[in-house]
C-alpha positions in Angstrom: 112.0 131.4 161.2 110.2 128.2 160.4 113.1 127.0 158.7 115.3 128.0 161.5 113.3 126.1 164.1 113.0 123.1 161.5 116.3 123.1 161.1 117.2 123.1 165.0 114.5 120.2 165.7 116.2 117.7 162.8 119.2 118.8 164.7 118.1 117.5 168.1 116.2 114.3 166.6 119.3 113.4 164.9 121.8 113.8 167.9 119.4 111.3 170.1 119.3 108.8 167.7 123.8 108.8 167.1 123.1 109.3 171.4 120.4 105.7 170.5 123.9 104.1 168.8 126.4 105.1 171.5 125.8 106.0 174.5 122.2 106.1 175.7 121.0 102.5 174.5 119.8 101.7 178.1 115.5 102.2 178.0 115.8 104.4 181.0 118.9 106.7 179.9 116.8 106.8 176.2 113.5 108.1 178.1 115.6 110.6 179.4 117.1 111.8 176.7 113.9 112.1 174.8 112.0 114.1 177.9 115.5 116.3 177.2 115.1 116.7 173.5 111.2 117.1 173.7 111.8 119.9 176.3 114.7 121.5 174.6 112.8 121.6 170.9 109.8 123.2 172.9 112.4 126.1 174.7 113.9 126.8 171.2 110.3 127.1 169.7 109.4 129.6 172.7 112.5 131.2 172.0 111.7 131.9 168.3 107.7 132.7 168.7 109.1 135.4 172.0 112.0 137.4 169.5 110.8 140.7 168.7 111.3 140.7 165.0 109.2 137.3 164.3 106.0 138.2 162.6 102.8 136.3 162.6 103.5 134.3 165.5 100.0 132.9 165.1 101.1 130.4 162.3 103.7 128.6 165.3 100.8 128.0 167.8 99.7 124.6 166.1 103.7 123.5 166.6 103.6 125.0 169.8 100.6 122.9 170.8 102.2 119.7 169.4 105.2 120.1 171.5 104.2 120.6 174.7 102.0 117.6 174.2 104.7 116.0 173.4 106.7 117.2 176.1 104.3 115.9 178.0 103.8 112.5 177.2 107.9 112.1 177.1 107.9 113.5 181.0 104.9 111.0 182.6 107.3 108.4 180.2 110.2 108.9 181.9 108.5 109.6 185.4 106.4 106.4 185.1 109.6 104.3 183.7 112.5 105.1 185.2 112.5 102.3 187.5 110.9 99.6 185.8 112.9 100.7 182.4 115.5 97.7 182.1 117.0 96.6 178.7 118.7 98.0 175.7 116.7 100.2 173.4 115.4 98.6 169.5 117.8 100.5 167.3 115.3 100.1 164.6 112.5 101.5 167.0 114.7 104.7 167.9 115.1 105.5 163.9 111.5 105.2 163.5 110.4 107.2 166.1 112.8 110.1 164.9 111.2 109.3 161.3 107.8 109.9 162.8 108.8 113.2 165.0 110.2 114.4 161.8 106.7 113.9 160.0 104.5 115.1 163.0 106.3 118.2 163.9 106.5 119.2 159.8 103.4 118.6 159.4 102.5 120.7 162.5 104.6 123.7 161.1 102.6 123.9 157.9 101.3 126.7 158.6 104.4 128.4 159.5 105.5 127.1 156.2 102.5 128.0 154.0 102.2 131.8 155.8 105.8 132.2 155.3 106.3 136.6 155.2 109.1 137.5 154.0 108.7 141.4 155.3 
């Protein structure tokens, strides 16, 4: 299941940052779609840790705990900058910031990777 949900959450990184290139380059539109992605990567996490068949559900809590904060902080973003949010977005700051979600949430699903059960 860790794989699963790792799999899903490159997913959504990767479609904000084409989003980044295309469409959403405006600051405001961006903070959007990040409070978006940040809420739909902590739904898909609560979706895997509430199926029946996932064991151990302990080992997601720490990735669980990561994400809401992060789900946080994107929301009072967006809140706090949706009028004052004028400008295009840094391309180079959107690819790093995905870069860094990638690092933070892997390293918060260690433990979902290192108690992997296979049972």
């Amino acid at each position: 299941m860790s794989t699963v949900f790792f799999i899903i959450f490159i997913a959504l990184e990767a479609a904000q940052v084409v989003l980044t290139f295309t469409k959403a380059r405006e600051k405001a539109a961006w903070l959007k779609t990040r409070a978006m992605v940040r809420l739909a990567e902590t739904l898909a996490l609560i979706g895997i840790v509430v199926i029946p068949s996932t064991h151990m559900k302990w080992r997601f809590a720490v990735a669980l705990i990561v994400l809401i904060i992060r789900l946080l902080i994107a929301g009072i973003a967006w809140l706090a900058g949706r009028k004052k949010a004028a400008g295009v977005k840094n391309k180079v700051i959107a690819v790093l910031g995905c870069i860094l979600s990638l690092v933070i949430v892997t390293l918060s699903l260690a433990p979902a990777f290192i108690c992997n059960s296979n049972t």
